[in-house]
N, C-alpha and C positions, 0 to 999 in steps of 0.2 A: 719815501722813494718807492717807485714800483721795481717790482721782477718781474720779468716775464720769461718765460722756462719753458722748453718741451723737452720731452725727455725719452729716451730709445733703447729696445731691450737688445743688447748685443749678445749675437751668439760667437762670433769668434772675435775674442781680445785683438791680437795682431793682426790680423788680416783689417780690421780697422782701425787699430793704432799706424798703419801702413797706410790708409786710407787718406789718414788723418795728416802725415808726415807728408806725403807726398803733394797735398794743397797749401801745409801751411809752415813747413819744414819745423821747427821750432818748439819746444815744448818744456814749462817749467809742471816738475811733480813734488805735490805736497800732499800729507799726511793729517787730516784732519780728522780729531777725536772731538764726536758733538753727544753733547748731554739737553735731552728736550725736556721743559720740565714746566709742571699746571698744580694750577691751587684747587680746585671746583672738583675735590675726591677729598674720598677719609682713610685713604689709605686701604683699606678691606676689599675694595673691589677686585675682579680677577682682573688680569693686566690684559685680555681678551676682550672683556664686556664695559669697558669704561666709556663709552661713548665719546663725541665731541669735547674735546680738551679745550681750557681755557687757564689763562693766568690773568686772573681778575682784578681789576680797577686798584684794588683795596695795595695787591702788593706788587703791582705796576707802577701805581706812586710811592710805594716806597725806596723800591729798586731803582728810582728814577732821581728823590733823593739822594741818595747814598753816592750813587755816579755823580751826579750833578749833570744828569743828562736832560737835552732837550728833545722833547717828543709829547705826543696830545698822551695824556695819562686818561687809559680807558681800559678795557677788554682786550684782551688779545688771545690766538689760538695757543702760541705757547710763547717762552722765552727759550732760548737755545746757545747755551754754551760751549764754546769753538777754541777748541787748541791745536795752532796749527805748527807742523814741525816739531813740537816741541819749545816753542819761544816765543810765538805771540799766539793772543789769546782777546777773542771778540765777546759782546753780550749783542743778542738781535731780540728786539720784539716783532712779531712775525703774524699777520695775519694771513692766510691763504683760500685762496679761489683755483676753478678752474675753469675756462670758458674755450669751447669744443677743443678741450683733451689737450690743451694747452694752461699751464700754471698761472695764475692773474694775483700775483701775490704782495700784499704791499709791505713794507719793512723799515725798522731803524737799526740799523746796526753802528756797532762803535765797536774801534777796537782802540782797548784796556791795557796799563801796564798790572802784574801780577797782583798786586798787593790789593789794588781796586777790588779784581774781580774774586780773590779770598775773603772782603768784605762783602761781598755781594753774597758768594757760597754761603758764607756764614748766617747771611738772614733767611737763603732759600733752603738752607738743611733742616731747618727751625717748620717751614712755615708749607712747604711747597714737595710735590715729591718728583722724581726723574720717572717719566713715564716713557720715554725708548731713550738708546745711546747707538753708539754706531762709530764702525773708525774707518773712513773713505780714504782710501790712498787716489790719486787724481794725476791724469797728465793732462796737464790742461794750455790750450790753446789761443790765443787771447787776438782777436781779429779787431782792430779797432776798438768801439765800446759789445763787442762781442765777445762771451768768451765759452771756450767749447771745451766740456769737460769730459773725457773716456775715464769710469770707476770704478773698480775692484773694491769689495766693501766685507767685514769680518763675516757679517748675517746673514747676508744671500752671496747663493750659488752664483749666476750671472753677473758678468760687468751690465753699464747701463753705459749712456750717451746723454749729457745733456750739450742744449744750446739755451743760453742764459744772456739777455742782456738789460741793464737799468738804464733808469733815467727819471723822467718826469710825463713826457706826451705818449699817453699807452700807442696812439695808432702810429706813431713811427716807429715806438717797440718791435711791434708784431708786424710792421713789416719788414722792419732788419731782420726779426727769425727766420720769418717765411723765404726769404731771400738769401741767405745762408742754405738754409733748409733746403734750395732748387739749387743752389752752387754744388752742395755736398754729393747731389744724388742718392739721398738715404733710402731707395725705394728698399733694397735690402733687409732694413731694420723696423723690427715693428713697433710702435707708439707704445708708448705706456703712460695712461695717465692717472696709474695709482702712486700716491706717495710713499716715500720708503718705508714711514711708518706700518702701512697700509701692507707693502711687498713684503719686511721681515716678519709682521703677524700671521702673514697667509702664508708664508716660508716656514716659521716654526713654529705654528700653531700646537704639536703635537709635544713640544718641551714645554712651551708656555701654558698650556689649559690649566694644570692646577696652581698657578705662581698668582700668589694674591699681589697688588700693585706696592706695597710696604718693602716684601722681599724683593721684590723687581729693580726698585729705588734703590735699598739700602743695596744689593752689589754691585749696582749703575756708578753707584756712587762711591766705593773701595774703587772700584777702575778709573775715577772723575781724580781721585786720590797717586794713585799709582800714577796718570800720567801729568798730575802737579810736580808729583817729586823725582820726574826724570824715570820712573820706570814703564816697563811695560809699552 
């Protein structure tokens, strides 16, 4: 399935959560703790210098096994582990683009009952390491197959603004964004088309430069822990 994503750097939360309220009154919020995690590293690398991530061929079929999922077993940029609320919990294979400063990202996602996705952890803690996490609290907006996300997130300072929607035909995609995109009047807000990954390494670059990607993983992964067992 495609995604097609722009995404918006807010400086005042309210004054566009108000923005937001007053076009589309309505708004459910969730709490999504995501773990990103690639095989193509030996762990030794600084979690700064790892280049283009992948979760290769090799344990995409076997992750795909285990679920008993349908999907082309290939390369992908990462798999990402999603706990929302607290009680449900997604697996996505994820490849992403960008085309002019717009997300072009194609994806399978499923969402998992628990016990699944402890089988799955269990092979990816073995084989694969957590190379970003992230906990995105979300009021999110949901406009037919449109959905508009305003996010407060643990690792950056700034909320952001996305407008998200799937399907199948990209050019009627990107024209529901764009169309959206002229309704909202975002002239305000400024583009952003780096990914979060992208936003908390240039955010904390200055705690991360000596964090080899092993240490990075193994506490990505106590907190992957912590929010299995209802804490944190």
């Amino acid at each position: 399935m495609l995604e097609i994503e722009k995404k918006y750097f807010v400086g005042n939360f309210d004054d566009t959560l108000k923005l937001l309220q007053k076009r589309f009154e309505k708004y459910d919020t969730y709490v999504k703790s995501g773990f990103w995690w690639r095989s193509n590293c030996s762990g030794l690398e600084n979690i700064l210098d790892l280049g283009e991530p992948k979760l290769l061929k090799k344990e995409a079929s076997i992750i795909k096994e285990i679920g008993e999922f349908v999907f082309p077993a290939q390369d992908y940029d990462f798999l990402r582990i999603r706990i929302i609320n607290g009680v449900k919990y997604s697996v996505t294979f994820k490849n992403k683009a960008l085309v002019k400063n717009i997300e072009r990202n194609t994806e399978y996602e499923f969402e998992i009952e628990k016990e699944l996705l402890l089988r799955i952890i269990d092979f990816l803690k073995e084989n694969c390491f957590i190379f970003y996490y992230n906990i995105k609290e979300s009021r999110v907006f949901n406009k037919k197959d449109i959905s508009i996300e305003l996010s407060t997130f643990n690792d950056l300072v700034s909320p952001y603004l996305e407008i998200e929607a799937l399907g199948d035909n990209e050019r009627e995609l990107f024209s529901k964004i764009e169309q959206t995109i002229s309704q909202l009047n975002l002239t305000s807000l400024k583009e952003e088309p780096k990914n979060y990954v992208e936003l908390s390494f240039m955010e904390n670059k200055n705690r991360l430069k000596n964090v080899k990607l092993s240490t990075y993983s193994r506490e990505a992964f106590k907190e992957l822990q912590n929010k299995l067992s209802g804490n944190g």
